[in-house]
C-alpha positions as CSV (number, residue, x, y, z in Angstrom):
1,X,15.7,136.7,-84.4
2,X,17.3,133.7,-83.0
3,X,14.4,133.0,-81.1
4,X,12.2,132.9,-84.1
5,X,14.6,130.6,-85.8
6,X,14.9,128.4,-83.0
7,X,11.0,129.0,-82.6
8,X,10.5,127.5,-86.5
9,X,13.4,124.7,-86.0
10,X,11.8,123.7,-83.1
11,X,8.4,123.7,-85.2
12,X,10.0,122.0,-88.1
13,X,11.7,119.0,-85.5
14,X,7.9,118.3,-84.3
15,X,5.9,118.5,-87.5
16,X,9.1,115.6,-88.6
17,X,8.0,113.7,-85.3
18,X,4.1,113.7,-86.2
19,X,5.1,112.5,-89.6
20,X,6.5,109.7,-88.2
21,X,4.3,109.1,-85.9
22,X,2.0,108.9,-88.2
23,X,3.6,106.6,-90.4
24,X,4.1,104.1,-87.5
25,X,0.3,104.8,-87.0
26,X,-0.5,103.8,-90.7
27,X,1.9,100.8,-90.4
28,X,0.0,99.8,-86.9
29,X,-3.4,99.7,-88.8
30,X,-2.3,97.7,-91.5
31,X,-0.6,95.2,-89.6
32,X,-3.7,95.1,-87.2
33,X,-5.4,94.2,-90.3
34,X,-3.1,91.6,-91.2
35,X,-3.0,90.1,-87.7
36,X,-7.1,89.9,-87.9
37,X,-6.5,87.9,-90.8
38,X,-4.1,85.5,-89.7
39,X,-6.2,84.8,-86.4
40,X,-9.1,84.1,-88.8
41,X,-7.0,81.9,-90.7
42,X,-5.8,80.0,-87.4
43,X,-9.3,79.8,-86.3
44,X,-10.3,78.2,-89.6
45,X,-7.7,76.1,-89.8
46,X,-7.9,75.1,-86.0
47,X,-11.7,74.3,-87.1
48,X,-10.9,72.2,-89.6
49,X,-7.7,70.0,-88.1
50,X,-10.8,69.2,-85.1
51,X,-13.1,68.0,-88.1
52,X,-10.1,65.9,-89.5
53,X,-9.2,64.8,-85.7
54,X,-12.9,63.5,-85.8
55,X,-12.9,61.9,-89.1
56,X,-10.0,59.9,-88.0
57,X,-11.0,58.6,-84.7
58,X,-14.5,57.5,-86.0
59,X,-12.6,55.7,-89.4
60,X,-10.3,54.0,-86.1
61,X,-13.5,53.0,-84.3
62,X,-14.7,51.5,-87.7
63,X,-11.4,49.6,-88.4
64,X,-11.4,48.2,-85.4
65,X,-14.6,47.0,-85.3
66,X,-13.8,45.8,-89.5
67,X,-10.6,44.1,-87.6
68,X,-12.8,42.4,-84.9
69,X,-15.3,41.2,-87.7
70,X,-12.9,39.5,-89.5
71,X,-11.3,37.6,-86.4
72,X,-14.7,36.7,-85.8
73,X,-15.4,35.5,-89.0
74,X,-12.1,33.4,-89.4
75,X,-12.8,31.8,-86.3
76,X,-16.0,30.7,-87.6
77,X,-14.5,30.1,-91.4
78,X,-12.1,27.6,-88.8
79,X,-14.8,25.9,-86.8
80,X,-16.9,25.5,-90.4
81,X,-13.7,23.7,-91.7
82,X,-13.6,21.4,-88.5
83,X,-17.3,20.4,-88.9
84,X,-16.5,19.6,-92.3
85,X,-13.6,17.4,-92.1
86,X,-15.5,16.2,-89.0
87,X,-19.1,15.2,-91.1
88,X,-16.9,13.9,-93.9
89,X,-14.8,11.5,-91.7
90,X,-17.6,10.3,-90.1
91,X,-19.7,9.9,-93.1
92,X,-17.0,7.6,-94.6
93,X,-16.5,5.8,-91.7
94,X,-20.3,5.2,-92.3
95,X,-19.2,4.3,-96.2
96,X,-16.3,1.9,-94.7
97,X,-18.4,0.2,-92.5
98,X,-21.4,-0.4,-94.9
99,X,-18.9,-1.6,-97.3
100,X,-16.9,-3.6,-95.0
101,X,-20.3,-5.0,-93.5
102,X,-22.1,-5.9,-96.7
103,X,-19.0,-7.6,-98.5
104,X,-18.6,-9.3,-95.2
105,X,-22.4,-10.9,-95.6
């Protein structure tokens, strides 16, 4: 009889075990579930910091080349401004001496 007992404890202590072992199991698959999703969010999310990466270094290309326009262009704006004051000194040095010349007459 004590065999039997032991027999049905023994019985009782393993049908315990495969109910937790299946438990574990259950919590295994749904975490293997969740870890799926996180990858897939990492993946996306990888993805999409590469497409901003992108974005960024081509709007750096274009501000530099904005940057080197407008050095460009202020040099010129300078060496308009020279020509200018350049032309209009000479044209009244024209003036002066046309004036100076035909008084002088």
């Amino acid at each position: 009889m004590d065999e039997i007992k032991e027999l049905q404890k023994g019985i009782s202590d393993i049908l315990v075990a495969i109910g937790k072992l299946e438990t574990e199991m259950r919590h295994l698959s749904s975490m293997s579930g969740k870890l799926d999703y996180t990858e897939k969010v990492a993946n996306e999310a990888l993805q999409s910091t590469r497409s901003a990466h992108k974005r960024l270094d081509d709007m750096a290309k274009e501000i530099e080349a904005l940057k080197k326009k407008y050095d460009d262009d202020k040099k010129h704006n300078k060496d308009d401004k020279k020509w200018l004051i350049g032309t209009g000194l000479a044209a009244a040095a024209l003036i002066w001496n046309f004036i100076k010349g035909g008084i002088g007459q």
